[in-house]
N, C-alpha and C positions, 0 to 999 in steps of 0.2 A: 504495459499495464503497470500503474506504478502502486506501491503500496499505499493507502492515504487515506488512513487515521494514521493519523501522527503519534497519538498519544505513547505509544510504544515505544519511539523513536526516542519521546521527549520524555520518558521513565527512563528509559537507558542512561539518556545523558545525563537525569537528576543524580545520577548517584557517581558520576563522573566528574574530573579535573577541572572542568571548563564550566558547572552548575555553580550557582552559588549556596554555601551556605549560611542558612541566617540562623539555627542555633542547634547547639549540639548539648544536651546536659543531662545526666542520670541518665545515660543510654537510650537515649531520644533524639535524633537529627530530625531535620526538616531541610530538605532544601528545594530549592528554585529553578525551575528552566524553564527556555520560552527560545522564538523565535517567528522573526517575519521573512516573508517572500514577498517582495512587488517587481513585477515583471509587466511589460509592453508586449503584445501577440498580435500577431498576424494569422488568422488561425487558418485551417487546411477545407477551409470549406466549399461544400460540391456547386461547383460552377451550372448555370445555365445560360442558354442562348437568349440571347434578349432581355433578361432579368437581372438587375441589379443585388447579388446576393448579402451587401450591405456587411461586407466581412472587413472593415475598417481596423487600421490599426489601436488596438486601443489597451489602456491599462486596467490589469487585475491582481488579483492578488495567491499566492499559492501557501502561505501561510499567515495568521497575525495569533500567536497561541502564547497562554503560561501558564505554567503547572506546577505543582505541589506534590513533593514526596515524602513524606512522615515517616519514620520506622521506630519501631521500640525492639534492640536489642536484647533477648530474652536470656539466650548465650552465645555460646562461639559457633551451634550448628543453626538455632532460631531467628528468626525475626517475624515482628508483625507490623503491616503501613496498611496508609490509607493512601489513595492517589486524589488527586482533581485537577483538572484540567479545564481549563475555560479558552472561546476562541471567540474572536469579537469579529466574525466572517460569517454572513450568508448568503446562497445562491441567488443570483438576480441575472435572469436572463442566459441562464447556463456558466456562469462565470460568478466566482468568490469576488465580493467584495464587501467592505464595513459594514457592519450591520449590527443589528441585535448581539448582545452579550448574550451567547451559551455555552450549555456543559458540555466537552467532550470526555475522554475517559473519566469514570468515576469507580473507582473501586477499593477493597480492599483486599490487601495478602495474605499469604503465609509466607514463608522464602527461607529453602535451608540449606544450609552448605551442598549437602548431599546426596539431597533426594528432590532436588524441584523446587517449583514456585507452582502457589494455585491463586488464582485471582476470581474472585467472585463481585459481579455488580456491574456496570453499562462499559465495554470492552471491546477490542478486534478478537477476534477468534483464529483458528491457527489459518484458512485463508488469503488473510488478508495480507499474509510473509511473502505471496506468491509472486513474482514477478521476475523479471529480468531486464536487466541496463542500466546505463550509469546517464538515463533522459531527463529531461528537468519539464518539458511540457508536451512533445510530440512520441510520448513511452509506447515501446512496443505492444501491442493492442492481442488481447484473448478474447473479447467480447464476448464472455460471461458473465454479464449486467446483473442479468434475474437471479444469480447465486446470493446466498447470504454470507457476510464475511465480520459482523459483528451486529452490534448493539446493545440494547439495553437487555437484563433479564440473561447476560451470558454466566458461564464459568470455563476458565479455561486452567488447566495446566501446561507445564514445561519442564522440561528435563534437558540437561546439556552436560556429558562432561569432557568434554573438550573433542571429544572422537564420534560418540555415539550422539545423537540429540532426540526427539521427538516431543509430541505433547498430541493434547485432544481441545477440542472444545464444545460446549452445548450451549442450547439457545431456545427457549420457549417465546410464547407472544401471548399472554393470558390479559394483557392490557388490552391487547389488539390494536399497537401504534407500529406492527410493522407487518408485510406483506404476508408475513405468516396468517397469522389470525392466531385464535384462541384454540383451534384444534391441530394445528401446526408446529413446524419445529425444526430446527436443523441441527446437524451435528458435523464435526473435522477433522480429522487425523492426518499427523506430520508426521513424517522418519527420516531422518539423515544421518549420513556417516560421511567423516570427513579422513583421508586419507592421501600420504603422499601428492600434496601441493592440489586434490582431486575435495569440491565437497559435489554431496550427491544430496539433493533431496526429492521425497515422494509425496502429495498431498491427496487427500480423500476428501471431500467432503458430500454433504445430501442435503437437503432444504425439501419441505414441503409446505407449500404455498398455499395456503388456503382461507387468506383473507378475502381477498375477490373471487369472484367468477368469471370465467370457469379456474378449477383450483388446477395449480400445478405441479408435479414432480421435478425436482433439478439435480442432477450430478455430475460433479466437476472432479478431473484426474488432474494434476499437475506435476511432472518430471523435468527436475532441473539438474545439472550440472553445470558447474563451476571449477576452473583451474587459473593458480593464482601464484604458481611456483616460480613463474617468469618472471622477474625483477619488473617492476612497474608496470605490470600486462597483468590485465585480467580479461579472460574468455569463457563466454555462458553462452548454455545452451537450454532450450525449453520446448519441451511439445506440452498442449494443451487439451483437452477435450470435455465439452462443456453438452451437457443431453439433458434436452426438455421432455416433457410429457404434459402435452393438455388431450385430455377425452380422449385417451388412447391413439393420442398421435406423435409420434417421435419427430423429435427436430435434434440434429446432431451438430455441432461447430470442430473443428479439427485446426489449432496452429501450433505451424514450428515456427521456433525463432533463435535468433542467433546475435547475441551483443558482443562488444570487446571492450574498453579502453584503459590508453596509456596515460603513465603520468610522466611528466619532464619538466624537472623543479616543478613551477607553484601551479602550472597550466594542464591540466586534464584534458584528454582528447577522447571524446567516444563515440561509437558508432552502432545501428541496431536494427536489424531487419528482420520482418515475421510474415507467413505467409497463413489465411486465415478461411479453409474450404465451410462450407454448409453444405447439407440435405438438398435435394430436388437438386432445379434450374439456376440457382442463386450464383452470381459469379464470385469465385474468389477475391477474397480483398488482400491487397500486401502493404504494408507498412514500413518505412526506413525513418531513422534521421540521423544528423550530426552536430555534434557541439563540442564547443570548447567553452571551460571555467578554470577564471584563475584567483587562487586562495590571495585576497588583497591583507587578508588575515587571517589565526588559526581557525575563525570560526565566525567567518564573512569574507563571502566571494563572488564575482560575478560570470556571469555567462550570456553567452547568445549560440543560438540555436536552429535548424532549420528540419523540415519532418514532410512526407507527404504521405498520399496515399494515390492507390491506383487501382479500379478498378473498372473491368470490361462495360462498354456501355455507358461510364459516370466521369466526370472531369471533376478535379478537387484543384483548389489554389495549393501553391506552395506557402507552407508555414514557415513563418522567422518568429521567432521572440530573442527578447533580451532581457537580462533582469539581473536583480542582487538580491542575495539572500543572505539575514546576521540570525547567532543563534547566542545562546548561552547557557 
């Protein structure tokens, strides 16, 4: 499961070495980040007998974004920004590519030394942090789709000081442009501590669904671990568990999973398997892949990749992609 709104990623790095800045004056920055992905897939799709499943090699895209980050320095503990984010990528046929210019993150902050950051306006909420692997297309799989992990209408905060972390976030739909509806709503909690080469995080979240019929209840637990004390080794671990509710009926999903990778000089090696039970008759699904990316520069690299899936009953192709990805 990979995380994917970006925008988060692409705030981080606004305020980083590698953004650019276009001006700084009266305590006022602005800067710049963006980044693209184009990648070639082979994707992992379920085979049939006699049927042409028409899962052709073909090119798409995993990022084309650039963002804006504003702040007015109030003092040495304040600040206030505004974000935006635009991405010139829409879905066609299950797969990102050119398209329409739209907004992704838009928001504004607060942000102070020592007590957090709160961001209010169209955002990921604490969610969408959840995942584990160092995967670029065939990411180890939770398969809790129906959850909410952002949008427009949120607030979230954040807290981190270097040991302790957590945050919340909330989500209305009084527009009614998302699965919620107008009498709907979801909420998220994170907590982590990090400790001897050990980080640990916990997630909460709740969504109720009540734009369609019939309306739904969803709760999602996420438990990860991380250890990263081993010189170029990093090992993550995650159990998942995702529970629906329509008309009083329980559907449960249950995955563990397990990533690692190494790094050696400029070439990262990773690897990542999850195993992913349901409610009733449904058979287990399991999920692996492997790849390697090497930095051709500090912030453009390429990779290739391969990922499958397995379950009782169903036959899936073997996944390959390749692709390069530049950021700044």
């Amino acid at each position: 499961m990979k995380k994917t709104l970006l925008a988060l990623a692409v705030a981080a790095t606004a305020t980083s070495a590698h953004a650019i800045e276009i001006f700084n004056q009266d305590n006022v920055t602005v800067n710049m980040a963006g980044d693209v992905e184009i990648f070639y897939i082979h994707d992992r799709a379920e085979k049939f007998d006699g049927v042409d499943n028409e899962n052709d090699f073909k090119q798409a895209f995993g990022d084309a974004n650039l963002a804006f980050d504003t702040r007015y320095q109030f003092n040495d503990q304040f600040q206030i920004g505004a974000f935006y984010e635009i991405s010139a990528l829409e879905e066609k046929n299950g797969y990102d590519l050119p398209g329409n210019v739209s907004a992704g993150d838009v928001f504004v902050g607060l942000y102070t030394a020592d007590f957090g950051s709160i961001k209010v306006g169209s955002l990921a909420t604490q969610l969408d942090d959840a995942g584990i692997g160092a995967d670029y297309q065939f990411g180890i799989s939770s398969y809790f789709d129906a959850a909410v992990d952002g949008g427009n209408e949120a607030i979230r905060y954040d807290y981190d000081n270097g040991s302790f972390y957590g945050g919340f976030g909330l989500m209305q739909d009084k527009h009614n442009d998302n699965k919620m509806g107008r009498d709907g709503g979801a909420y998220d909690v994170k907590l982590g501590y990090r400790v001897a080469g050990f980080d640990f995080t916990a997630i909460y979240a709740d969504a109720e669904l009540k734009a369609n019929t019939p309306k739904a209840d969803v709760n999602v637990i996420a438990l990860e671990a991380r250890y990263g004390a081993i010189e170029n080794l990093n090992i993550e671990l995650g159990y998942y568990m995702s529970e629906m509710k329509v008309e009083g009926v329980k559907d449960e999903e249950d995955t563990i999973a397990i990533a690692a990778d190494y790094t050696m000089g400029n070439t990262t090696f990773a690897a990542g398997y999850s195993n992913t039970s349901f409610d009733g008759d449904a058979s287990d699904i399991n999920s692996w892949f492997l790849n390697a990316g090497y930095a051709l520069l500090p912030n453009t690299s390429v990779y290739a990749e391969v990922g499958g899936l397995d379950e009782k009953g169903a036959k899936y192709d073997t996944g390959f992609a390749v692709g390069i990805a530049a950021s700044f």
